[in-house]
Backbone as CSV, one residue per row, in Angstrom:
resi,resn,N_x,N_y,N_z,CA_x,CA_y,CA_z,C_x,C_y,C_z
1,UNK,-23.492,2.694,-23.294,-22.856,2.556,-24.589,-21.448,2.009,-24.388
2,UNK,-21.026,0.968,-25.499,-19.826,0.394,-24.981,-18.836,1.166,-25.960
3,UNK,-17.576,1.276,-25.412,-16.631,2.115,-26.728,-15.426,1.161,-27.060
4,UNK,-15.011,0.787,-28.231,-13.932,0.048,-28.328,-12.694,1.265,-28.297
5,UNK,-11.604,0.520,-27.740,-10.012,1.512,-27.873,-9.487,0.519,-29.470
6,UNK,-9.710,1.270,-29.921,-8.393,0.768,-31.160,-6.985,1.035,-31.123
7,UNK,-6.259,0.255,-30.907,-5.161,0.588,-30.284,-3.852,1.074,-31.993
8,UNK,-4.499,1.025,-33.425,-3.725,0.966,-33.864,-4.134,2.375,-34.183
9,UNK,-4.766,2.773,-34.233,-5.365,4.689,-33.965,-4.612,5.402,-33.477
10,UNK,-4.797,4.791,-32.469,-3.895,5.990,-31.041,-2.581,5.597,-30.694
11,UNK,-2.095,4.349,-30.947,-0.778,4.353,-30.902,0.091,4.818,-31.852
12,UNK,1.167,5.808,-30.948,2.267,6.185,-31.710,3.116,5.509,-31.187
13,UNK,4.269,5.859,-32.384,5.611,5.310,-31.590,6.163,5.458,-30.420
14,UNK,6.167,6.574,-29.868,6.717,6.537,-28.435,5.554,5.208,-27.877
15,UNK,4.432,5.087,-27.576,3.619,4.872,-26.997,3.997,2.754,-27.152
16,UNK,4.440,2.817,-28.284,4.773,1.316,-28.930,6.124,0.989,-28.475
17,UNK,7.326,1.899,-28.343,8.559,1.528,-27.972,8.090,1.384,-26.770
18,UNK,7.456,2.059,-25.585,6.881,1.857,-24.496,6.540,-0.416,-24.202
19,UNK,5.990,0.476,-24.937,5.230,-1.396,-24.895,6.064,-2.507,-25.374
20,UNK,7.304,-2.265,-26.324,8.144,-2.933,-26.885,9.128,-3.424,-25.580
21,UNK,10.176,-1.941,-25.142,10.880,-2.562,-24.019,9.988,-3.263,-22.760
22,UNK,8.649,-3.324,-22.303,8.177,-3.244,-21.413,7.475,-4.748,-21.540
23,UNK,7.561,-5.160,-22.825,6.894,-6.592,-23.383,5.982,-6.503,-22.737
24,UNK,5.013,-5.870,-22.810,3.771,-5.317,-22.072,2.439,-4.999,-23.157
25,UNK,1.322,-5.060,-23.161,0.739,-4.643,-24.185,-0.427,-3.471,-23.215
26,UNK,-0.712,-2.099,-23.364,-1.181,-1.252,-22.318,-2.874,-1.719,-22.535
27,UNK,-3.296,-2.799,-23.680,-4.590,-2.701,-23.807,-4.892,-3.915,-23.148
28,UNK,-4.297,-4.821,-22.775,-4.785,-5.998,-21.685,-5.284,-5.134,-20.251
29,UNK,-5.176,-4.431,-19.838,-6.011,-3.260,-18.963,-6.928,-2.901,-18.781
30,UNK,-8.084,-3.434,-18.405,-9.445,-2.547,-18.432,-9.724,-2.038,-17.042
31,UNK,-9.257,-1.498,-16.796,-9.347,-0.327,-15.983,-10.034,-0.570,-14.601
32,UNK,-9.471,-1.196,-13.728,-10.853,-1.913,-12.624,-10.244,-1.132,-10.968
33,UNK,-8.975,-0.390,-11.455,-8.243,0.459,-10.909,-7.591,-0.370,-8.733
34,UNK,-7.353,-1.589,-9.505,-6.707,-2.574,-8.301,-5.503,-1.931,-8.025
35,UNK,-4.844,-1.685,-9.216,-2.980,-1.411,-8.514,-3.068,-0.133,-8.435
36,UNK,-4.049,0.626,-8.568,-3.538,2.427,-8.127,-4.323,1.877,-6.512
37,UNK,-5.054,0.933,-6.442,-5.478,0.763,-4.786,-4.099,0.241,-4.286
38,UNK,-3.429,-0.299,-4.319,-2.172,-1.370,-4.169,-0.783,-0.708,-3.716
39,UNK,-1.241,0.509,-4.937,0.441,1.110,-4.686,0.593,1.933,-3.833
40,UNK,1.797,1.683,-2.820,2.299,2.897,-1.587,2.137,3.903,-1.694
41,UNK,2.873,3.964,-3.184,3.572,5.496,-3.524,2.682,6.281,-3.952
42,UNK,0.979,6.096,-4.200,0.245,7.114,-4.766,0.260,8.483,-3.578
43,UNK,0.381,8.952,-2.529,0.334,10.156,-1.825,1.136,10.516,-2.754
44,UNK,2.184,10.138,-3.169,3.483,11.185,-3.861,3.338,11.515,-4.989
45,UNK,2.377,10.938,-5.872,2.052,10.473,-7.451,1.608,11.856,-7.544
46,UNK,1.334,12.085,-8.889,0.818,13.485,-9.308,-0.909,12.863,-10.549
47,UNK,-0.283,11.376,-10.603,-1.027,11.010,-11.532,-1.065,9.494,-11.398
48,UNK,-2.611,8.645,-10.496,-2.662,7.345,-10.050,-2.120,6.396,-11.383
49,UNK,-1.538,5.368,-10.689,-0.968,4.035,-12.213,-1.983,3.505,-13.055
50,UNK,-3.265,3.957,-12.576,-4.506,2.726,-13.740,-4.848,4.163,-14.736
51,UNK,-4.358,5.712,-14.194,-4.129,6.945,-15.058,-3.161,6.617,-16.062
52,UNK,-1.714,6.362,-15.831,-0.965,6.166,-16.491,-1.399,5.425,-17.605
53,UNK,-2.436,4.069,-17.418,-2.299,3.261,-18.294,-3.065,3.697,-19.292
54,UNK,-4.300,4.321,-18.646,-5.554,5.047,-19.361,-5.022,5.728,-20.428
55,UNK,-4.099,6.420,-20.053,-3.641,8.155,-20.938,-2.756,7.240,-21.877
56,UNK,-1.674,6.329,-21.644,-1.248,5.162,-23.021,-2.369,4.919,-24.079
57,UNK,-3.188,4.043,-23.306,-4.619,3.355,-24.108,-5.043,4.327,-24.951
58,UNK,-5.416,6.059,-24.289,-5.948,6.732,-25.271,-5.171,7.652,-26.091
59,UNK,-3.315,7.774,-26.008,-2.898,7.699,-26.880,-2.257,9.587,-26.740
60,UNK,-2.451,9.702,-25.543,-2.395,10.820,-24.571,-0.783,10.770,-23.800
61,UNK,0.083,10.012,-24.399,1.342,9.856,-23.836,2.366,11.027,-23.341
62,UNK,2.034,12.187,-23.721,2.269,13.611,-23.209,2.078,13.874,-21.839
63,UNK,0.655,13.108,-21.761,0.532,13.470,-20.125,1.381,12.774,-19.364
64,UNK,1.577,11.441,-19.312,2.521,10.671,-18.718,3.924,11.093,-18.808
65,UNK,4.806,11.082,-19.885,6.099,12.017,-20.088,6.694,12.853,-18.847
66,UNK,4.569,13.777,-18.827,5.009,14.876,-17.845,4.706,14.978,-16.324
67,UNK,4.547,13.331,-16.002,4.036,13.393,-14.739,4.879,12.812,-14.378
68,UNK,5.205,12.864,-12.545,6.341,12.378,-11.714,5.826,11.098,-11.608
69,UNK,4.859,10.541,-12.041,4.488,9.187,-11.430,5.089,8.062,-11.991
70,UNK,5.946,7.862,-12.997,6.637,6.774,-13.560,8.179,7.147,-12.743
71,UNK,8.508,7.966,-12.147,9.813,8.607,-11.461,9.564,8.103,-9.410
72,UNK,7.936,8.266,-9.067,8.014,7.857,-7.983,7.408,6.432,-7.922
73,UNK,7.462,5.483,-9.191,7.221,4.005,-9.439,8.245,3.647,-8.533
74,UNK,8.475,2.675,-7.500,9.412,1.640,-7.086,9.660,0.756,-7.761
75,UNK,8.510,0.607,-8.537,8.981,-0.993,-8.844,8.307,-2.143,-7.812
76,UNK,7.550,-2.385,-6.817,7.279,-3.013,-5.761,6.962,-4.371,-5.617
77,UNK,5.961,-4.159,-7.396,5.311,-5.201,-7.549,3.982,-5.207,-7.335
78,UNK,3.727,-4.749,-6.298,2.180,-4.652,-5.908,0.781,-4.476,-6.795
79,UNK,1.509,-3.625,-7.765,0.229,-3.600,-8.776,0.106,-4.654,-9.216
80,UNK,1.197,-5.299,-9.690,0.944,-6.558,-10.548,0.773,-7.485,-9.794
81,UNK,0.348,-7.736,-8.389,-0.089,-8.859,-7.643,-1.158,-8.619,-7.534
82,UNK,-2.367,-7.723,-7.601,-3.345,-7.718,-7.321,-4.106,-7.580,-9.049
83,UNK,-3.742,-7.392,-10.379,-3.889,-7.077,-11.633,-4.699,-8.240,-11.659
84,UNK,-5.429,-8.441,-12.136,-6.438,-9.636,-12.561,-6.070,-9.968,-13.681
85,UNK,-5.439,-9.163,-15.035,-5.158,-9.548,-16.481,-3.331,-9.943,-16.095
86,UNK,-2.635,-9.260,-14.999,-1.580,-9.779,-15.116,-0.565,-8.417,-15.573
87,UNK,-1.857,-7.262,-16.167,-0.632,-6.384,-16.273,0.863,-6.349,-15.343
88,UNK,2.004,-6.105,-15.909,3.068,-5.930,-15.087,3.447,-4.357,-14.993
89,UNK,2.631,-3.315,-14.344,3.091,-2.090,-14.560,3.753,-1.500,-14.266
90,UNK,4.861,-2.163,-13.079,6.355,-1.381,-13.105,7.169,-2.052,-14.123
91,UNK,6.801,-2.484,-15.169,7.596,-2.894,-16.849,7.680,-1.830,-17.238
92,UNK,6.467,-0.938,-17.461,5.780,-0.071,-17.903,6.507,1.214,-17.901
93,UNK,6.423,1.313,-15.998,6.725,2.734,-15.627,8.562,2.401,-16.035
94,UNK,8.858,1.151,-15.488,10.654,1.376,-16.140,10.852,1.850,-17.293
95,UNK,9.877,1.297,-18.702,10.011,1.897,-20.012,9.999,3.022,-20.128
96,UNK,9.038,3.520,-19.313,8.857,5.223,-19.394,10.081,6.090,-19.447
97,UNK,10.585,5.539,-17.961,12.000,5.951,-17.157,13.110,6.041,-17.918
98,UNK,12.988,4.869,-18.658,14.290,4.396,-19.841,14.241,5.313,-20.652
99,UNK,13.309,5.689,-21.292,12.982,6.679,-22.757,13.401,7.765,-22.011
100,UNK,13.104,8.289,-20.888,12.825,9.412,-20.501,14.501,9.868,-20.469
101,UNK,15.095,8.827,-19.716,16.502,9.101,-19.443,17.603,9.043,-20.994
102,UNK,17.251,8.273,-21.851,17.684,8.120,-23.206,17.598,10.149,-23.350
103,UNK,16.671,10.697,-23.367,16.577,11.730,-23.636,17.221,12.585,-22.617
104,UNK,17.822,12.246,-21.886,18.492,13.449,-20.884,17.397,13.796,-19.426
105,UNK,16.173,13.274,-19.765,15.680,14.026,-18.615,15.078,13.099,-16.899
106,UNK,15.804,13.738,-16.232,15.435,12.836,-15.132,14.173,13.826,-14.371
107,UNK,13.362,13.188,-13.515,12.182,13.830,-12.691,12.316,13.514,-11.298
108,UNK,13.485,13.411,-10.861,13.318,12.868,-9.327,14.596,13.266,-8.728
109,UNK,13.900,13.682,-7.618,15.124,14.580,-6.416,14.823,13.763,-5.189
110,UNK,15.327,13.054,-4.382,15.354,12.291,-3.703,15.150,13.006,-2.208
111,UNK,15.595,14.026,-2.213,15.438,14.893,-0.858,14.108,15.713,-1.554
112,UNK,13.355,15.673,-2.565,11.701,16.094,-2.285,11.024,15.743,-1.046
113,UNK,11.058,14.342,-1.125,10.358,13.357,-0.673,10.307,13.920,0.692
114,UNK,9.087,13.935,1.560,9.012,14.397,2.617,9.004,12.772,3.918
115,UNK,9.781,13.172,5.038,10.265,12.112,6.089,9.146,11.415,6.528
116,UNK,7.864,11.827,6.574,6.637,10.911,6.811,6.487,9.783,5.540
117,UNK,6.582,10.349,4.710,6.621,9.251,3.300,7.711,8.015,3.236
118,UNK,8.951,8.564,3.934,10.071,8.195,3.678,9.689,6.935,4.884
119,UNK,9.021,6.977,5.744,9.408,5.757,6.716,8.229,4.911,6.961
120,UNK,6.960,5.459,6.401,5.719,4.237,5.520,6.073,3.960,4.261
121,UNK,6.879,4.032,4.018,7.227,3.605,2.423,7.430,1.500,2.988
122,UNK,7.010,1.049,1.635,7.546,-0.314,2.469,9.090,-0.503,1.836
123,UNK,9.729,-1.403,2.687,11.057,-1.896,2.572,11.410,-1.760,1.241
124,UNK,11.383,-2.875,0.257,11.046,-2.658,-0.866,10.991,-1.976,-2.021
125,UNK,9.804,-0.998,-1.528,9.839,0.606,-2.522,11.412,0.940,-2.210
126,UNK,12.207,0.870,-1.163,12.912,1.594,-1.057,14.628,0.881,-1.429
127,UNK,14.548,0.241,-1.427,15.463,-0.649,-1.939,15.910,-0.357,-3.591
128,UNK,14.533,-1.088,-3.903,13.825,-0.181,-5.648,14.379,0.729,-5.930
129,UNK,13.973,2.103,-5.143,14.410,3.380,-5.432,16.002,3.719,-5.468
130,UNK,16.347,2.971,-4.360,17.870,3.262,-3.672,19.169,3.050,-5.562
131,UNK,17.970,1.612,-6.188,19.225,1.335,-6.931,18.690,2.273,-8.510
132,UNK,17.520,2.824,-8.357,17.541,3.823,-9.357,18.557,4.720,-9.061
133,UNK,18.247,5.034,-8.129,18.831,6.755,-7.750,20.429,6.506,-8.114
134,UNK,20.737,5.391,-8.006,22.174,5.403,-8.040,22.918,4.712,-9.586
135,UNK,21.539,4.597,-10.513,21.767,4.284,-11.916,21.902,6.006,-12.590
136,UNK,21.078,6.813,-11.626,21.176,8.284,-11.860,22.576,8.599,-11.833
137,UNK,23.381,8.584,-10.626,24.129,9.329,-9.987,25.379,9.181,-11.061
């Protein structure tokens, strides 16, 4: 059985400002789950990126809010090199980040991160991270 997402159903506003700063639309996505294969950072994730997009699509934006996985996004790129539609989903996870921080709340402690993670991480991720952490500070 095939199911359509109606995206004007389940989108709320948070879910649309999302997609607004992110010039992103979360329903070009069908789910073939390339960039949660792609990305470094899933050991650290609490919740894989083709999840993230899923729980947007169905309008479930609570769950995302409350997961560290838009906080341990780099930014890398990687998803979106392997995306077949082109999604760009560190647009995405930055929008998240943005809203999140508009509201006061940050999700990331930089000394969590355990030293095996810290030195397979690629170059990159970490660079990424270096100039969040210090948009935090």
């Amino acid at each position: 059985m095939r199911v359509k997402l109606d995206g004007d159903r389940v989108r709320n506003d948070r879910i649309r400002k999302v997609e607004e700063i992110a010039d992103q639309s979360v329903y070009r996505c069908y789910q073939c789950g390339k960039c949660s294969a792609a990305c470094p950072a899933t050991p650290e994730m609490d919740m894989l990126p083709s999840q993230v997009i899923r729980y947007l699509q169905l309008g479930m934006d609570d769950k995302v809010f409350a997961a560290n996985t838009p906080w341990i996004c780099a930014s890398c790129l990687q998803c979106m090199t392997v995306c077949p539609k082109g999604v760009d989903l560190a647009r995405l996870m930055e929008a998240i980040r943005m809203l999140q921080l508009r509201k006061g709340q940050n999700q990331i402690e930089i000394r969590a991160f355990d030293r095996a993670y810290l030195e397979r991480a690629p170059q990159i991720a970490m660079i990424s991270a270096y100039r969040k952490f210090l948009s935090l500070s």
